[in-house]
MDAnalysis code that builds the backbone (N, CA, C; Angstrom):
import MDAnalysis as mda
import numpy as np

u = mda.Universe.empty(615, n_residues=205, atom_resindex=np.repeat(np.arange(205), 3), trajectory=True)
u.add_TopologyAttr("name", ["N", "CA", "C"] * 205)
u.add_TopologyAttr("resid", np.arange(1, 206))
u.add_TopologyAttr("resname", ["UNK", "UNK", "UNK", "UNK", "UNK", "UNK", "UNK", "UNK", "UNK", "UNK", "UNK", "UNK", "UNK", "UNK", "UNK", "UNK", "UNK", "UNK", "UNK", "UNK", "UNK", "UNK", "UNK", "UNK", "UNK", "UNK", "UNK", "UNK", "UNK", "UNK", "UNK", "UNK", "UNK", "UNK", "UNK", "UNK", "UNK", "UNK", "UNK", "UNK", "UNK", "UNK", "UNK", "UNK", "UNK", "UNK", "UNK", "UNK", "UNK", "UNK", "UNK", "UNK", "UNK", "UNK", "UNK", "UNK", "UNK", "UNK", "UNK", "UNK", "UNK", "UNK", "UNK", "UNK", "UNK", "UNK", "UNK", "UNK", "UNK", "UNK", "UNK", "UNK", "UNK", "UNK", "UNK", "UNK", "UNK", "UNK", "UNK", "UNK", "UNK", "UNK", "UNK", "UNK", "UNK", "UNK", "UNK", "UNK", "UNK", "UNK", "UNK", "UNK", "UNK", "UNK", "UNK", "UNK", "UNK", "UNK", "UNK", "UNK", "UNK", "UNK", "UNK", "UNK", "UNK", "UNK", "UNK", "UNK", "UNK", "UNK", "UNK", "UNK", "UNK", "UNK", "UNK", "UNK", "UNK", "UNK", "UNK", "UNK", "UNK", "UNK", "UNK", "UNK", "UNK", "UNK", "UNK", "UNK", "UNK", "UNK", "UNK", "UNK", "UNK", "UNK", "UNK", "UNK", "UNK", "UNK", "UNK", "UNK", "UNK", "UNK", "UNK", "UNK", "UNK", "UNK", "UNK", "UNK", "UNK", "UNK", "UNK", "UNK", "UNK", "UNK", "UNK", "UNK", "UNK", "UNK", "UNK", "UNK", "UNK", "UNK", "UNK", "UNK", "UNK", "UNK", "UNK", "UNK", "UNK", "UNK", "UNK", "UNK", "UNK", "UNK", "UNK", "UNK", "UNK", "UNK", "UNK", "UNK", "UNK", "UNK", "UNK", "UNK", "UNK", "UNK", "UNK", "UNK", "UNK", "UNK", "UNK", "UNK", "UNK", "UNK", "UNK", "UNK", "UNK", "UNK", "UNK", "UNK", "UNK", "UNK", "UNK", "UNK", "UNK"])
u.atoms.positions = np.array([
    [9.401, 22.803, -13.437],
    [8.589, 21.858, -14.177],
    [8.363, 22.373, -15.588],
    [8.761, 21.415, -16.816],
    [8.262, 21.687, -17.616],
    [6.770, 21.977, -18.278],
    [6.901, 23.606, -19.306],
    [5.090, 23.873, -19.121],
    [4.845, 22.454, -20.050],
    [2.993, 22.178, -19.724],
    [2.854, 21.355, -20.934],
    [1.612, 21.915, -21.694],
    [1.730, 21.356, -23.030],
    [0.708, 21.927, -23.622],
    [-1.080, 22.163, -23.734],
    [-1.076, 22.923, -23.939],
    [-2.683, 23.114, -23.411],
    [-3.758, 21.844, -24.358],
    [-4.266, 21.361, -23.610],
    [-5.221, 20.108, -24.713],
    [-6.821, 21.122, -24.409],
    [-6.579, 20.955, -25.923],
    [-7.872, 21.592, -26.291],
    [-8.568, 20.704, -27.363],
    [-9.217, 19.332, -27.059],
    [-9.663, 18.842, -28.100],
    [-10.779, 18.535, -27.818],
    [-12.095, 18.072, -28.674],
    [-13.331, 17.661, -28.125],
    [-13.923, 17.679, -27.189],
    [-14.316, 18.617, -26.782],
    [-15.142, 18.096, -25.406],
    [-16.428, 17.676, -25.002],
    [-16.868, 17.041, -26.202],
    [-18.105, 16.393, -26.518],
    [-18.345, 14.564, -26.002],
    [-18.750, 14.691, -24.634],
    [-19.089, 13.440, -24.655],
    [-18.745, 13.194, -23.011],
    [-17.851, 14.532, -22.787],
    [-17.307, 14.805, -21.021],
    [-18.989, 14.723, -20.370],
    [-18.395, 14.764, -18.910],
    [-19.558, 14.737, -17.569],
    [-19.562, 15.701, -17.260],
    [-20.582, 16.795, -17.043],
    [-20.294, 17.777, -16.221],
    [-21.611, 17.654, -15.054],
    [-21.554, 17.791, -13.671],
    [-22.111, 18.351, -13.057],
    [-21.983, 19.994, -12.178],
    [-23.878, 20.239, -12.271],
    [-23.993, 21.772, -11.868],
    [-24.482, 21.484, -10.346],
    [-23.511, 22.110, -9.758],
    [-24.074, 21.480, -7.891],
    [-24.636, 23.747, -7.878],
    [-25.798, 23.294, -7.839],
    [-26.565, 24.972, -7.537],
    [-27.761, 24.761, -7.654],
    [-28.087, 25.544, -6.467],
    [-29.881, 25.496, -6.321],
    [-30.471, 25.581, -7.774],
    [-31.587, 25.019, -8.161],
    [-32.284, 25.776, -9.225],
    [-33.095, 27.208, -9.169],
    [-32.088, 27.061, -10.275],
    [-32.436, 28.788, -10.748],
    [-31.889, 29.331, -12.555],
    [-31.905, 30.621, -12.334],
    [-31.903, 30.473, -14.020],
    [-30.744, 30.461, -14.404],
    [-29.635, 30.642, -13.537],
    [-28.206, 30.732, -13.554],
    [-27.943, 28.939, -14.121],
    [-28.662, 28.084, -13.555],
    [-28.354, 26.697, -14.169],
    [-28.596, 26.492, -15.447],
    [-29.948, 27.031, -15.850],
    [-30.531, 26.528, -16.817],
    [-29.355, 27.354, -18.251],
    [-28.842, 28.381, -17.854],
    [-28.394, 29.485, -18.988],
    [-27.098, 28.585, -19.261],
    [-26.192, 28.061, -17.942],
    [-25.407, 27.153, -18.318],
    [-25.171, 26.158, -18.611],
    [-26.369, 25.606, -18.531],
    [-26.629, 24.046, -18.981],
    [-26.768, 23.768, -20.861],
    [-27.153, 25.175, -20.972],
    [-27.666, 25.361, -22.720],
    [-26.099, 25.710, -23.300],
    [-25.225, 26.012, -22.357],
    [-24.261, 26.513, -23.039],
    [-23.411, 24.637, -23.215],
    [-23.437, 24.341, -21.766],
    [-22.239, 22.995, -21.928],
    [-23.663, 21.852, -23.384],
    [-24.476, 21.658, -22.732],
    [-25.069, 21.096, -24.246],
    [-24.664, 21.399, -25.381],
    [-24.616, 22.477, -25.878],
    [-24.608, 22.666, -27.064],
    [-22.425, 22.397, -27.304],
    [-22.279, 22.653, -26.549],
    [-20.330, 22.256, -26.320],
    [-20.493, 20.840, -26.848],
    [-21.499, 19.747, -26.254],
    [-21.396, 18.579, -26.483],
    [-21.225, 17.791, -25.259],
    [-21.205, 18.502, -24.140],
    [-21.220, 17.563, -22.300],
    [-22.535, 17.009, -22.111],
    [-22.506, 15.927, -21.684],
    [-23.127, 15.266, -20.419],
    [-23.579, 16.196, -19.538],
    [-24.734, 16.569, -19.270],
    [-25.154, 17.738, -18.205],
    [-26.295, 16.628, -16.715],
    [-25.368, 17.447, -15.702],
    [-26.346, 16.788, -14.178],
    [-26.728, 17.807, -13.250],
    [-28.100, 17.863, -12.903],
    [-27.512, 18.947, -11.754],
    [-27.721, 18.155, -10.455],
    [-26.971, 19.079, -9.365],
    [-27.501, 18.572, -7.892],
    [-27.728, 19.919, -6.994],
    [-28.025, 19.360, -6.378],
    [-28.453, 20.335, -5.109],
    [-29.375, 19.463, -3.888],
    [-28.684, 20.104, -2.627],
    [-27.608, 20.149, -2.085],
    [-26.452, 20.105, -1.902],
    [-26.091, 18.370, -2.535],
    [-24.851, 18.354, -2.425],
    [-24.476, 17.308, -3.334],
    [-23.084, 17.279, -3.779],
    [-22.564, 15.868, -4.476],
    [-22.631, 14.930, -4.582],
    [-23.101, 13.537, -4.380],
    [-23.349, 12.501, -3.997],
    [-21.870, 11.632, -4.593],
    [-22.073, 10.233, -3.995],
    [-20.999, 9.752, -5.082],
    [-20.755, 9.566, -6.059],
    [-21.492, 9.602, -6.928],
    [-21.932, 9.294, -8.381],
    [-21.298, 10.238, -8.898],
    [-20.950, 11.579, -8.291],
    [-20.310, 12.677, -9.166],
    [-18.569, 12.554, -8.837],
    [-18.016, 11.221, -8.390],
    [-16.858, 10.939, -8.863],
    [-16.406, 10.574, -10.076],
    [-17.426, 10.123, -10.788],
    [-17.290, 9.999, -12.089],
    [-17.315, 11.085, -13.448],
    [-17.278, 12.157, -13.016],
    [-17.994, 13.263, -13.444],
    [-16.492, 13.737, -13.556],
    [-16.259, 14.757, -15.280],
    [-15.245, 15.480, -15.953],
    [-14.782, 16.332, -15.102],
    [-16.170, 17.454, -14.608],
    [-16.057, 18.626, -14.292],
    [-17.253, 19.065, -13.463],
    [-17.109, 19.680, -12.321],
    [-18.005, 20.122, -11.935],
    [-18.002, 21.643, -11.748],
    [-19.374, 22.299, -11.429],
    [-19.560, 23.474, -11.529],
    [-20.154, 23.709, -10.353],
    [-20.094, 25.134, -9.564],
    [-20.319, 24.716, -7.855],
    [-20.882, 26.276, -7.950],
    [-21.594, 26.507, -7.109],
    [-22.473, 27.876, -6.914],
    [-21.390, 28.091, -5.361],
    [-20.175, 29.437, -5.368],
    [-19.354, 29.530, -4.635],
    [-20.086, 30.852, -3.805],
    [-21.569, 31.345, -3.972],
    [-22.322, 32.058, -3.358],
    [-22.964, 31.203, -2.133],
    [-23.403, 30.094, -2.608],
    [-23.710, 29.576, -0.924],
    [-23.195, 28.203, -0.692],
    [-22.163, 27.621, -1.239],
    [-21.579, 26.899, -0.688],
    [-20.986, 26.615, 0.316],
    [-20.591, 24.959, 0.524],
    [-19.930, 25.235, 1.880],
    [-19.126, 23.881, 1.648],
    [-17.855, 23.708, 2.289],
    [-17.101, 22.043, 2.449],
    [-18.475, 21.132, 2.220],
    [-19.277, 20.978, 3.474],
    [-19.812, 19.636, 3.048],
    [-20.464, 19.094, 1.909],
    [-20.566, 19.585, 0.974],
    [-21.254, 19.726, -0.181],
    [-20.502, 18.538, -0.885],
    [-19.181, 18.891, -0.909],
    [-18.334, 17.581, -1.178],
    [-18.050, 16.281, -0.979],
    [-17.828, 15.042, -1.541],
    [-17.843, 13.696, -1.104],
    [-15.983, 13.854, -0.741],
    [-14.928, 15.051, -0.593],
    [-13.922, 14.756, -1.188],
    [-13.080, 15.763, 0.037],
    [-12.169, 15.947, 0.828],
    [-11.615, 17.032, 1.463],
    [-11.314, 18.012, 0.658],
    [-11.653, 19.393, 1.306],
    [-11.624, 20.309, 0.193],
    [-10.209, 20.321, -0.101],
    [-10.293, 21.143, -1.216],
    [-9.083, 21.307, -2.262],
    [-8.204, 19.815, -2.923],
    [-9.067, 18.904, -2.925],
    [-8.487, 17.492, -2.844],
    [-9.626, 16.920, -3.978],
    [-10.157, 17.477, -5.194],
    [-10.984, 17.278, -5.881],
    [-10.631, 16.260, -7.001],
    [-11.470, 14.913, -7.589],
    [-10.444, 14.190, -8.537],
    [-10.700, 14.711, -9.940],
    [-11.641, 15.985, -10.064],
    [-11.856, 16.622, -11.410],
    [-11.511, 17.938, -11.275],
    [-11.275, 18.707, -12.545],
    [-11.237, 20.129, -12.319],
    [-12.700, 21.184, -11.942],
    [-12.782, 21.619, -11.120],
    [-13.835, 22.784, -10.402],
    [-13.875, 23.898, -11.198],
    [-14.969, 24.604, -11.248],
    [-15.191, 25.489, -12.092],
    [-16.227, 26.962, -10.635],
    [-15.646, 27.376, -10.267],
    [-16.407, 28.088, -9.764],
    [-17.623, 29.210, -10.391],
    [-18.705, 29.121, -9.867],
    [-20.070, 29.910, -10.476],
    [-20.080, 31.564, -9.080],
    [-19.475, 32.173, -9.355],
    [-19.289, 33.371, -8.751],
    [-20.262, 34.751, -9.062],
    [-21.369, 34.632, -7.952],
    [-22.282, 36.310, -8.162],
    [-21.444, 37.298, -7.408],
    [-21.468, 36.699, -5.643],
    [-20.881, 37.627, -4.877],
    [-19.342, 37.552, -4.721],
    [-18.691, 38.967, -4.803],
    [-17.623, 38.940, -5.077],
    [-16.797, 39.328, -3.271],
    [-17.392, 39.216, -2.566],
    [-17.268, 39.412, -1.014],
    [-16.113, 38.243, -0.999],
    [-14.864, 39.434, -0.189],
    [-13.379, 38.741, 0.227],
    [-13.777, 36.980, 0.625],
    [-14.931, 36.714, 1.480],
    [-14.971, 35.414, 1.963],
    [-15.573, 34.532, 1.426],
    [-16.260, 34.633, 0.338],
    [-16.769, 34.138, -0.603],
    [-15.565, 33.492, -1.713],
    [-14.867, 34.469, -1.851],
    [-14.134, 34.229, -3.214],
    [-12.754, 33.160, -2.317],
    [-12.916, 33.605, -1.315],
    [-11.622, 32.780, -0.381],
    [-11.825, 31.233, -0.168],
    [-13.359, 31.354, -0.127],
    [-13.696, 30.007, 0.061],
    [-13.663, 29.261, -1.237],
    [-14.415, 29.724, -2.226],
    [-14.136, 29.171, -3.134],
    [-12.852, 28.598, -4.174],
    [-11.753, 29.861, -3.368],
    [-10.282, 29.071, -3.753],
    [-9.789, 27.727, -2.722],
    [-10.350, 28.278, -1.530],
    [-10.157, 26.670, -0.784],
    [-10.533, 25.697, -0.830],
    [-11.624, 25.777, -1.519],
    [-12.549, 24.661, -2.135],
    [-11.882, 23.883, -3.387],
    [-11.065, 24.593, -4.203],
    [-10.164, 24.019, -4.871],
    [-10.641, 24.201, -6.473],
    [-11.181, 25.464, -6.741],
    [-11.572, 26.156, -7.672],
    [-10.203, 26.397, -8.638],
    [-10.409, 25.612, -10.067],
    [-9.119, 25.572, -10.860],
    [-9.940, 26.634, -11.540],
    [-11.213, 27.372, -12.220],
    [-11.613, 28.310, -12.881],
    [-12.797, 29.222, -12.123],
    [-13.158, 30.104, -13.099],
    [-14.255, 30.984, -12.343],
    [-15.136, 31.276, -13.324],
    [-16.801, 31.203, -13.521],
    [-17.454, 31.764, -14.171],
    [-18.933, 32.380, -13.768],
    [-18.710, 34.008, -14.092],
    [-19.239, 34.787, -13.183],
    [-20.769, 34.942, -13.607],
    [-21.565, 34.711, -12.290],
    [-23.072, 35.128, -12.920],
    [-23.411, 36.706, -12.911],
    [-24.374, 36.822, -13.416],
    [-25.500, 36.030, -14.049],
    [-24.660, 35.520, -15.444],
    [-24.772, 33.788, -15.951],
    [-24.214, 33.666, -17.051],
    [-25.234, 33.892, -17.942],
    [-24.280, 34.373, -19.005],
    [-24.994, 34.617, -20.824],
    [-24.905, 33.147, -21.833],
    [-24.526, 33.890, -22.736],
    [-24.677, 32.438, -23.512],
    [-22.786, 32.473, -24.084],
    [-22.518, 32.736, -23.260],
    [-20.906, 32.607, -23.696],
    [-19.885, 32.517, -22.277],
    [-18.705, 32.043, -22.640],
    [-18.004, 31.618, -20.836],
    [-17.686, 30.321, -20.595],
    [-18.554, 29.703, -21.272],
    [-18.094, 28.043, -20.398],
    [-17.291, 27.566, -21.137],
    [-16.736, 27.519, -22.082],
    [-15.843, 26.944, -23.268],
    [-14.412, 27.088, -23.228],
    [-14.362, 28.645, -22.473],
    [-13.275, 28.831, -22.175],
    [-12.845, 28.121, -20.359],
    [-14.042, 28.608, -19.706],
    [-13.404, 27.972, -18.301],
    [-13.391, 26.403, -18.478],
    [-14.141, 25.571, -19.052],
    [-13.888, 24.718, -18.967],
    [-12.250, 24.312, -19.142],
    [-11.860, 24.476, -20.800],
    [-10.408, 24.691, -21.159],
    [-9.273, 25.124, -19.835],
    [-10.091, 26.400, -19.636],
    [-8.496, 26.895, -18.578],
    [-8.517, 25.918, -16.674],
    [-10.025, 25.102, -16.393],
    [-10.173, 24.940, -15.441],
    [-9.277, 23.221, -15.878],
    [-9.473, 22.485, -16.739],
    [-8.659, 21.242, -17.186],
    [-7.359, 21.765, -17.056],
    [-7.071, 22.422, -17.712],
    [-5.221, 22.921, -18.041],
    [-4.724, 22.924, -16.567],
    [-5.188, 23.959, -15.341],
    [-4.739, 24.487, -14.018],
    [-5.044, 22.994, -13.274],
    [-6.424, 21.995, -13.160],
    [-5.700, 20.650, -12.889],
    [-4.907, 19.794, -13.176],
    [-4.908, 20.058, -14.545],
    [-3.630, 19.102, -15.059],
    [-2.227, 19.186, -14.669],
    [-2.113, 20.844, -14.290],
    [-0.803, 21.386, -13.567],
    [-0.682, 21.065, -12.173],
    [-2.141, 21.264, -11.589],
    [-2.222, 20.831, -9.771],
    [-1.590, 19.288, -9.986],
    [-1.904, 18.797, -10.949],
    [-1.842, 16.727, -10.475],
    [-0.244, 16.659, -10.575],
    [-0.024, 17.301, -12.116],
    [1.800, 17.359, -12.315],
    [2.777, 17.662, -10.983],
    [2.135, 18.683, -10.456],
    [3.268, 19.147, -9.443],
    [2.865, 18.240, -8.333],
    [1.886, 17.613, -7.582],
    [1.319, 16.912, -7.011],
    [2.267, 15.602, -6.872],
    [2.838, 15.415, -8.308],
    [3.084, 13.853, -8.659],
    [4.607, 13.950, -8.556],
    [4.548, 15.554, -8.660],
    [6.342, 15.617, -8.920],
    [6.865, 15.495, -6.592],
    [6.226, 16.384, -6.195],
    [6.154, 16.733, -5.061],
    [6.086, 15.399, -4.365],
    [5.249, 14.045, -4.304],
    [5.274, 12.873, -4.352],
    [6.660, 12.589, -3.937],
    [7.370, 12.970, -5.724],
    [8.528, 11.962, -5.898],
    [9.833, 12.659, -5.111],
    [9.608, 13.690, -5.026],
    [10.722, 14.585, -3.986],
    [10.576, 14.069, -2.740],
    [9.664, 13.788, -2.283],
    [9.194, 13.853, -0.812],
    [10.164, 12.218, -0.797],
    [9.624, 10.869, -1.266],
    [9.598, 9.886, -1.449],
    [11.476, 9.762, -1.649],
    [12.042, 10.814, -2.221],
    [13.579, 10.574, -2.589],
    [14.065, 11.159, -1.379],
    [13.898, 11.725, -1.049],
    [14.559, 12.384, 0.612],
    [14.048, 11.723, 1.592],
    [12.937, 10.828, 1.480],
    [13.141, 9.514, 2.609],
    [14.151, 8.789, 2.494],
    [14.018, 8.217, 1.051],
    [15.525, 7.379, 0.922],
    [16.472, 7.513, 1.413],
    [16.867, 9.045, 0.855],
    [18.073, 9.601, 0.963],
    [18.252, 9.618, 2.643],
    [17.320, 9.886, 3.357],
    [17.241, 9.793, 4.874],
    [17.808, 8.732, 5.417],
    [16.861, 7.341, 4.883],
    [17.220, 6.134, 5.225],
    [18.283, 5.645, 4.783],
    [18.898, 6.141, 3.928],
    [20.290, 5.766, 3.305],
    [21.767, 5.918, 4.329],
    [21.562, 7.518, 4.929],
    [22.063, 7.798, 6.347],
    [22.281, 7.015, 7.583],
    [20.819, 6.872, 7.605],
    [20.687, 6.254, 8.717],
    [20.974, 4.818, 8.962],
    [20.966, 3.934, 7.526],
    [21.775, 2.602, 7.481],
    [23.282, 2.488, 7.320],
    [24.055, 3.697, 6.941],
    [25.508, 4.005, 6.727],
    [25.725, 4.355, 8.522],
    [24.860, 4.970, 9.108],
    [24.946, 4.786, 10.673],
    [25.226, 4.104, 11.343],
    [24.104, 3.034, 10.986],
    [23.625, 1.656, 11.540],
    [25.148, 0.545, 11.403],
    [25.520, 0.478, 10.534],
    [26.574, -0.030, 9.798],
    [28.283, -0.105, 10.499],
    [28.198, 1.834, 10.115],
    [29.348, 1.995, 10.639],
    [29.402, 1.593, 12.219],
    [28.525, 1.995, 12.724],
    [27.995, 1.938, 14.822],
    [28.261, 0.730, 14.616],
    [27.824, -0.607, 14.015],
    [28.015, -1.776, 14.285],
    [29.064, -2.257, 13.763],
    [29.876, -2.116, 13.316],
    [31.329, -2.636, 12.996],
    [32.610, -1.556, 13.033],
    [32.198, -0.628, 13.861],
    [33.531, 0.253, 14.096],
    [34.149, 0.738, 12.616],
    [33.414, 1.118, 11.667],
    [33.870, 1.238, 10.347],
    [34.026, 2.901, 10.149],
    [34.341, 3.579, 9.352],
    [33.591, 4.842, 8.842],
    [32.662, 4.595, 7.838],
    [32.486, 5.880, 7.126],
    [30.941, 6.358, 6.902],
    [31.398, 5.898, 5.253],
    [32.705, 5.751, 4.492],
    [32.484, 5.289, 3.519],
    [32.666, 4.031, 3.483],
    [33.542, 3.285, 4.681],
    [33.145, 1.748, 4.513],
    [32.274, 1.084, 4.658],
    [31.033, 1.889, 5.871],
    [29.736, 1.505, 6.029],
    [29.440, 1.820, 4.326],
    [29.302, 2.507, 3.794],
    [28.728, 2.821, 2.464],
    [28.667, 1.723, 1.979],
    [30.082, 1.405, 1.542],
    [30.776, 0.567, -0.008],
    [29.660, -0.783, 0.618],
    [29.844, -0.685, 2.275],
    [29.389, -2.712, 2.783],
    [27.645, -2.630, 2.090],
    [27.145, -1.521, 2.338],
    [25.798, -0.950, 1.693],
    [25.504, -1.261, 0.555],
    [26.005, -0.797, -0.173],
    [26.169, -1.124, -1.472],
    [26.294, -2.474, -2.044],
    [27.096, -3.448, -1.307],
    [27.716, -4.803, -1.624],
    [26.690, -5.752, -0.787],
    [26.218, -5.321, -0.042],
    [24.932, -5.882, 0.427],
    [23.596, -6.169, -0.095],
    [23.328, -4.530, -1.103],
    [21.776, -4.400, -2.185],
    [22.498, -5.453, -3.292],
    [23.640, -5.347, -3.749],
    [24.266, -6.219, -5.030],
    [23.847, -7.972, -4.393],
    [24.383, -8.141, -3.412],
    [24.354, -9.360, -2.600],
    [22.762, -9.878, -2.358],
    [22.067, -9.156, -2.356],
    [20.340, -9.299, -1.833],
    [19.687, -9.033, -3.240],
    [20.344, -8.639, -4.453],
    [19.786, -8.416, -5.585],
    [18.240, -7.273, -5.253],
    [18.687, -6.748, -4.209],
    [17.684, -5.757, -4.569],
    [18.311, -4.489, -4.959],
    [17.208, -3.108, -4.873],
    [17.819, -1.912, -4.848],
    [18.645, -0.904, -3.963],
    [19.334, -0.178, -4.011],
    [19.925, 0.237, -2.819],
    [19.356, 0.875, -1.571],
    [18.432, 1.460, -2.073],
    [17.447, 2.382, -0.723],
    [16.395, 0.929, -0.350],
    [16.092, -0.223, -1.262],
    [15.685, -1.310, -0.443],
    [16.757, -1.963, 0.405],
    [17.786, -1.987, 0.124],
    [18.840, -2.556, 1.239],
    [18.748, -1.914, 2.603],
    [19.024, -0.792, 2.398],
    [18.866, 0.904, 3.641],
    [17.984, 0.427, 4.468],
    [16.319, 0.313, 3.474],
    [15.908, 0.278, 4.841],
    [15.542, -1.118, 5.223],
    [15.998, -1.997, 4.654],
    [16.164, -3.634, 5.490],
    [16.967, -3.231, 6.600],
    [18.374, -2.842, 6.434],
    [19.393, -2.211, 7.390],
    [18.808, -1.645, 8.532],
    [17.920, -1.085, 8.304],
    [17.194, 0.070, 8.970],
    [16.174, -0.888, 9.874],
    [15.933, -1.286, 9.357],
    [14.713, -2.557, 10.176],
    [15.486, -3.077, 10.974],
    [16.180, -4.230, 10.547],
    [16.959, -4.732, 11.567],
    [17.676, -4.171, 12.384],
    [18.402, -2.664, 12.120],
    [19.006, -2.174, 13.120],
    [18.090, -1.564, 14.531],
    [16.932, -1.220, 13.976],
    [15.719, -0.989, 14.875],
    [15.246, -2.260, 15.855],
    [15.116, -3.444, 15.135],
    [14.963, -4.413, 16.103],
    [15.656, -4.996, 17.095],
    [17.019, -4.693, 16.761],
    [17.709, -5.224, 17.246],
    [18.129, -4.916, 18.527],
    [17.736, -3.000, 18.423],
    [17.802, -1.657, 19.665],
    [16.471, -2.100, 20.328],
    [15.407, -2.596, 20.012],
    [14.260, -3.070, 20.619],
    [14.702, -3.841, 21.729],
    [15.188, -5.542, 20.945],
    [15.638, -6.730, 22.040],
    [16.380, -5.796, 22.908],
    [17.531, -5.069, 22.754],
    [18.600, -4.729, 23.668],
    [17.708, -3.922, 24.422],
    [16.510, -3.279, 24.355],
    [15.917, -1.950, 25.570],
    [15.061, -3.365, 26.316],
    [14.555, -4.171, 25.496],
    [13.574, -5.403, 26.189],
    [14.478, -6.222, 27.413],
    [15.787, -6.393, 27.190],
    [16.649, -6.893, 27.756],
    [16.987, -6.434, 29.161],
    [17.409, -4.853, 28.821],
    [17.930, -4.076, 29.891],
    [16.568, -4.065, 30.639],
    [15.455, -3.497, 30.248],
    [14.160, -3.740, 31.192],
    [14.041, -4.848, 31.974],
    [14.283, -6.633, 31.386],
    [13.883, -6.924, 32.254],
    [15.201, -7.333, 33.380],
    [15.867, -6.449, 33.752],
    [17.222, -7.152, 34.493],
    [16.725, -5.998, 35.836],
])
């Protein structure tokens, strides 16, 4: 995948919510995204829906847990920013399963969020890319599946081989004015139904 470039422009006017108990760890970061120019929310307990609308959120990965989320973890529609005191193996594990694109460690100062924000956008923008690319792979090797399996269908039903089933494939999507992997799996349908009647048949004899 090609890299893409890092967008670093304005971030004055974004959503952020702080999902963390109150305490002073909120308040230190709340002065920081203000003065950035964000939209500041906090919650505690947990997310509600309202924070689907929200840029970025910021999550206290010390006592969190899944349900906190409106969303399956690691399946977030903004970039996560993890708020990290304890650095304990199961802590930090969870918080990558949780779907933590950055990290910013307490107790915060008055500096930190400017940058995670930046690097926590960039690492979703890369999760969605490969996401979208992964999609389209997945989605082309069905085709390509069903493409098989109607050159099957084809040849099995007219005693042909595998490139005359093809070419009839082909002259069929031209003939139906659709696309070729829409021809496939019309092919594919009907050849399925058709193995249906014939098992419905033999059953009832």
């Amino acid at each position: 995948m090609k890299r893409h470039a890092l967008r670093i422009q304005n971030l004055g006017g974004a959503k952020a919510v702080i999902l963390h108990r109150p305490h002073p760890v909120v308040q230190a970061l709340e002065r920081q995204l203000l003065a950035i120019g964000l939209e500041v929310r906090q919650a505690w307990p947990d997310l509600g829906p309202e924070a689907l609308g929200a840029d970025f959120v910021f999550f206290d990965a010390d006592m969190g847990h899944d349900e906190q989320f409106p969303w399956p973890a690691g399946a977030s529609p903004m970039p996560m920013i993890a708020l990290i005191g304890s650095e304990a193996p199961g802590r930090i594990e969870w918080a990558l399963r949780a779907g933590a694109h950055a990290q910013l460690l307490k107790p915060v100062g008055d500096n930190g969020a400017y940058s995670a924000l930046l690097i926590a956008r960039d690492a979703f923008d890369v999760q969605r890319s490969l996401s979208v690319e992964i999609a389209d792979l997945r989605r082309r090797l069905d085709e390509r599946q069903t493409v098989v399996r109607a050159v099957t269908v084809l040849a099995a039903r007219a005693g042909k081989d595998d490139a005359a089933a093809y070419d009839q494939l082909r002259q069929m999507a031209m003939a139906w004015r659709i696309s070729f992997e829409e021809a496939a799996a019309r092919v594919v349908a009907r050849g399925t139904d058709r193995q249906d009647d014939g098992d419905d048949r033999r059953n009832r004899r």
